[in-house]
N, C-alpha and C positions, 0 to 999 in steps of 0.2 A: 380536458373535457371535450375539446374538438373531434378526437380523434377515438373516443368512448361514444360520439352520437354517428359521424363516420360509419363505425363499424355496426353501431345498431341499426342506421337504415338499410347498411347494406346488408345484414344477417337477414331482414326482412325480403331484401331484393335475392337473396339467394333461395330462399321459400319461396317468392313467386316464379323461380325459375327448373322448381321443383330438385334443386340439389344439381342442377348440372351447371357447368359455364355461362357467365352472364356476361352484357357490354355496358361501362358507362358509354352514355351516349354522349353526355356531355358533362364538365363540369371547367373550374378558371383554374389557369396557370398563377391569379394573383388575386387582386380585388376584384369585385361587383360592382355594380351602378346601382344597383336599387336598392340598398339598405341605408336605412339616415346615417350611419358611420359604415363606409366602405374601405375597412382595413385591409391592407397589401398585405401578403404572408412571407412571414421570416423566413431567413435561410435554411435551405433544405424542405420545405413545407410543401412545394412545388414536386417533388419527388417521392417526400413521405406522403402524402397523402395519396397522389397515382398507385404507388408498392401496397398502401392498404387497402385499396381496394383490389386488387388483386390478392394481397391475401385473406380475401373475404369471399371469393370466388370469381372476381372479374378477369376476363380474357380480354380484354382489348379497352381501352383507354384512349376518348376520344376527350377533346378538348372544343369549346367556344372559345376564343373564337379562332381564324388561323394568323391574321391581321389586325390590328386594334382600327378601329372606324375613325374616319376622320371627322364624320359628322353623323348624326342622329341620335336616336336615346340610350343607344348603346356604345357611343362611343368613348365612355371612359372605364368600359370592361373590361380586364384585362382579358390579354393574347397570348398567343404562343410567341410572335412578332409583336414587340410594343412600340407605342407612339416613336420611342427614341431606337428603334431599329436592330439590325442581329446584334449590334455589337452592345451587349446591353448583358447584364447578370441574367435577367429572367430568360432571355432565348438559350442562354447556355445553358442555364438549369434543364429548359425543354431536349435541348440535348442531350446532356445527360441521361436522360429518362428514357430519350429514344435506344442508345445504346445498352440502357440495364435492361429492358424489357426484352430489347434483343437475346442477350443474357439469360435470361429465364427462358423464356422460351425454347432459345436452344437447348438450355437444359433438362425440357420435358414439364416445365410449368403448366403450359397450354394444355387446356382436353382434362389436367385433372381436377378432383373437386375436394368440395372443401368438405372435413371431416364434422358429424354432426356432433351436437352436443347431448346430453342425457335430459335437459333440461326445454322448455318450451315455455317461451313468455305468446301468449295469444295474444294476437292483434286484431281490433276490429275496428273497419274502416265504418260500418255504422255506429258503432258508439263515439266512434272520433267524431263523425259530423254531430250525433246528437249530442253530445258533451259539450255544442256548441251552440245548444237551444239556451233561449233566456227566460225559459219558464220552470227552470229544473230547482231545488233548494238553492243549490250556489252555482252562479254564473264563473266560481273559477275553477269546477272541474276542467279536465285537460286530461285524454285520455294517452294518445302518444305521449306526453309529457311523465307522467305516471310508469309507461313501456321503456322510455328511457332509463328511469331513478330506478323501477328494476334492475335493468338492464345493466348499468355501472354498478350497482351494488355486488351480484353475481359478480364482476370483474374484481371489485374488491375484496371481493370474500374468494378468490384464488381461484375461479373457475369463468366459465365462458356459456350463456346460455344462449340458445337461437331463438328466432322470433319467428313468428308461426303465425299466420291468419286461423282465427278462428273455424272459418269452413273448411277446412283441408285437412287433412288427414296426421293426429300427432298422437293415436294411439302405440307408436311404438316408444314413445317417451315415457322416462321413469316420474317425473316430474311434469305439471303445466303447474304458472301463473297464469290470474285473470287479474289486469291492474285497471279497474275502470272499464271493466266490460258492462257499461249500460244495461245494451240491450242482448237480450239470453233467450233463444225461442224456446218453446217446451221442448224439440226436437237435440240440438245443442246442449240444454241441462241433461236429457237422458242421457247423451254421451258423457257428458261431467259423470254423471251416477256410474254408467258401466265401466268408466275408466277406472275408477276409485276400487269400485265391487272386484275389481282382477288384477288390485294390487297398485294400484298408482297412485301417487299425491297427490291432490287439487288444492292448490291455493286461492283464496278468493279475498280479492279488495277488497277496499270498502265500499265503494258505490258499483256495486256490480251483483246484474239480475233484479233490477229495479222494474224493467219492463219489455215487452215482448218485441216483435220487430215489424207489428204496428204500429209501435210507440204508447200503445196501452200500459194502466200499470199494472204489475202482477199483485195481485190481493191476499190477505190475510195475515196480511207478517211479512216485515223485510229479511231477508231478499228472496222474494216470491218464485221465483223461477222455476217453471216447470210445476204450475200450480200449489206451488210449496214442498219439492222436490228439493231444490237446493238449502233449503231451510231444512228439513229435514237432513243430509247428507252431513250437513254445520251442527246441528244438536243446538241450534239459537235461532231466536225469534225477537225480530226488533218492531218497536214501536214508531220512532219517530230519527228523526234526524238533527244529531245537534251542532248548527251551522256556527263556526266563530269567522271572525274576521276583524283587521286592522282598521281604525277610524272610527268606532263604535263605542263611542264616551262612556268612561264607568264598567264597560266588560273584559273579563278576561280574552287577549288576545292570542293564549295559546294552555291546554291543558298537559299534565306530567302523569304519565304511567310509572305504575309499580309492578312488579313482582308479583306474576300470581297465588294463589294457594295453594295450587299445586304443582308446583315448578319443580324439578330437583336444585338442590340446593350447588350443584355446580352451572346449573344454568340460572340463576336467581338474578344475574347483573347482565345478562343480556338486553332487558327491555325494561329496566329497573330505570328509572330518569330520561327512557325518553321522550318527549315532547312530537305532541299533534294540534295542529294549527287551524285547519279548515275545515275537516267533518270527522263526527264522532257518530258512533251510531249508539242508539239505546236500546241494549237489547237483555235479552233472559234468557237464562241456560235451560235447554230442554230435554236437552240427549242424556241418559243413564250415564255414561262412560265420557262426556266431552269435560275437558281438561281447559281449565281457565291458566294460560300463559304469563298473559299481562292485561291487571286491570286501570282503571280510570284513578287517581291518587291525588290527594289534596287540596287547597282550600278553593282553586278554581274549578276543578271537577264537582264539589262540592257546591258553589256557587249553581252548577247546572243538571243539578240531580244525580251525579254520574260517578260519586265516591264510594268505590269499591265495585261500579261493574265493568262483564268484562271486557276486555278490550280486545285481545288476540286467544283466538281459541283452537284446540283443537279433537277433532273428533274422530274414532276407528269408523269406517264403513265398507262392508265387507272384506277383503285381503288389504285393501288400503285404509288410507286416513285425508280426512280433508282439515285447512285448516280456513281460519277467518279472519283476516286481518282488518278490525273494522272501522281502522280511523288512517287518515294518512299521515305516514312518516317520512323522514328525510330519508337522504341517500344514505349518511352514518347510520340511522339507527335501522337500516332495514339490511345494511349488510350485519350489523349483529344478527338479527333476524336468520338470515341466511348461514350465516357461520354456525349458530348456535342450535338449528330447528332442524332445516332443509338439507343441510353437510353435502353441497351441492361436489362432487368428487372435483379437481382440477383437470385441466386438459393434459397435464403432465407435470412431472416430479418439481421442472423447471419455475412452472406458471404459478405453482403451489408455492416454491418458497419463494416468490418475488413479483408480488401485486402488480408493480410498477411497470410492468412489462404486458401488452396484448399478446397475445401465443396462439397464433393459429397452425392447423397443418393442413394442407391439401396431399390428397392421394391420387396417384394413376396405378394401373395394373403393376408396374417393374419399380415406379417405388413412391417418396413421399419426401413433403417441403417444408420442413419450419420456418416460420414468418415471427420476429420475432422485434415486436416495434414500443422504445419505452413511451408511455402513458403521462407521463410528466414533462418538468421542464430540467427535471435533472438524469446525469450521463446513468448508465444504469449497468454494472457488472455480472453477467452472467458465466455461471462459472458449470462445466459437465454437460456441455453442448453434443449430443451425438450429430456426426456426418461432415462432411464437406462444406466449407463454405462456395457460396453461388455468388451473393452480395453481400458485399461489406459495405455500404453506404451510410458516411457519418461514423465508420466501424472500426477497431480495430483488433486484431488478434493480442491476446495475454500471453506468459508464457506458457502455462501449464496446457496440456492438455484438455481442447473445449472450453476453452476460457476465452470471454469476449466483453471490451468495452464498447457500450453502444449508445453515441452522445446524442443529445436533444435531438426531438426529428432524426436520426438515423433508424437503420433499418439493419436488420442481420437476416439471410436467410440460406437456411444449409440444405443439402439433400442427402437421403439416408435412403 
């Protein structure tokens, strides 16, 4: 999971750098000082985690701090130098890192960039702060948090999505998520609409397009946006919001989806038993042609008015289709979602048959880098690697041809 939110801030840090080379500026060679448990990182951690952010787009890899502090609030951060001196694991690790990066570089790492995805999870930094008002239905929306459970879903469903600020430009995506986009200007939902109308996907959360970037709310029916522009787009119109939560004596603390009524019957067990915990939205189908996915099922849905409506929908608008996902799911049940709806394509043949693995590639003009780091805490075989290896860290070559084991925290990376 460390190394799945790693790559989503940085997928975001590569969007604000508009797709070219970025620098961390800073991050630790071990533990922090400021978290109530400040765990030292395992072997190899120190190096995987430097490699992934370079295989995320980063050119240069800076470290807090270069000495551990002998006194003040930061003195039990770790260092590149720790309290107990070079002769220490972790300063070797640091060198290590100094030599692999050497390594790539030389071999044309530096200058290229990272290859995009077909996909775009939008991020918006004002719904994150508003998500964090305490006048909303529920105080535990969490809109980054929601970018994230995307985010690793796509990974588990054998593909790689990037992360995209909402103001900037992601009309060339075949796909966008909005996971907890608040706040939606009328300006913003037209772009939703024209992207749709020329052929794109729009997925839309559940708490998203509630209100303008006043902070006003959008009227007539959830989710208002774009004076009932996104509502329209959806083919659904909701009423009210149905908040659950843990500690609330006597109520259901989580409701179970079924299977729509119009599902194909190879897609029937996708969202058949999944479970939604925190908001549900109540809504009514309006569109001629929208297609009910997954609706609300049994005897807690029922307890809250909500047995048999729908839950996930979706609807054709112009060359495209939107869909509306309008209760929150887990990370499982949203990569069914994903597998079964979205058929987000993989980043390659490799990444496709083996989850376990993050698979990046960067490009320069003369040629290109597989990044290839396991996701887990087990060793993870890849087998029909095209190119050279550059790093083998944590690595080791198979016999066949392109065949690589690549142990916890290790890293592989070829050029082709």
């Amino acid at each position: 999971m460390h190394l799945d939110e790693l790559a989503c801030s940085d997928a975001l840090m590569d969007s604000f750098a508009l797709g070219k080379p970025w620098y961390v500026m800073e991050h630790s060679t071990s533990a922090v000082q400021w978290k109530p448990l400040n765990m030292r990182k395992r072997r190899g951690e120190t190096v995987r985690d430097s490699l992934a952010h370079v295989a995320m787009g980063a050119d240069a890899i800076n470290f807090f701090q270069w000495r551990a502090s002998a006194f003040g609030a930061e003195s039990f951060h770790s260092a590149m130098v720790p309290h107990a001196g070079e002769d220490t694991k972790l300063f070797r690790q640091v060198c290590e890192l100094g030599e692999t990066l050497r390594t790539l570089a030389d071999a044309g790492v530096q200058g290229s960039e990272l290859e995009r995805s077909d996909t775009a999870i939008l991020f918006s930094a004002e719904s994150e702060w508003a998500t964090r008002s305490e006048t909303l239905p529920s105080m535990k929306l969490n809109h980054w948090r929601d970018v994230r459970d995307w985010y690793r879903a796509f990974l588990n469903a054998g593909s790689r999505a990037d992360i995209v600020p909402l103001k900037y430009d992601w009309s060339d995506y075949k796909t966008v998520v909005l996971p907890t986009v608040l706040i939606l200007s009328a300006a913003d939902t037209q772009r939703l609409a024209d992207f749709a109308a020329a052929g794109g996907r729009v997925v839309v959360g559940y708490a998203t397009g509630l209100i303008d970037e006043n902070f006003h709310t959008w009227l007539g029916g959830y989710p208002g946006a774009g004076d009932g522009l996104l509502r329209d787009m959806l083919g659904i119109r909701g009423e009210e919001f149905n908040i659950l939560g843990s500690g609330v004596e006597g109520e259901p603390e989580a409701i179970r989806l079924g299977a729509g009524g119009e599902v194909a019957p190879e897609d029937a067990a996708a969202l058949n038993g999944a479970t939604t915990r925190l908001w549900q939205n109540d809504v009514t189908v309006t569109g001629d042609r929208t297609q009910v996915l997954a609706m609300y099922a049994g005897e807690e849905a029922d307890e809250w008015e909500l047995d048999g409506m729908a839950a996930v929908t979706r609807d054709p608008y112009g060359a495209g289709e939107a869909y509306f996902v309008g209760c929150d799911l887990d990370v499982a049940d949203l990569t069914k979602l994903i597998r079964t709806y979205l058929a987000a394509p993989a980043q390659s043949q490799q990444s496709q048959a083996n989850t376990d693995v993050l698979h990046t590639v960067r490009k320069s003009a003369d040629a290109a880098f597989d990044f290839y780091l396991p996701r887990g805490k087990k060793e993870v075989e890849l087998q029909g690697v095209e190119g050279e290896p550059v790093v083998l860290f944590q690595t080791e070559r198979g016999e066949g041809n392109g065949s690589y084991t690549v142990r916890r925290n290790g890293v592989l990376v070829v050029r082709r």
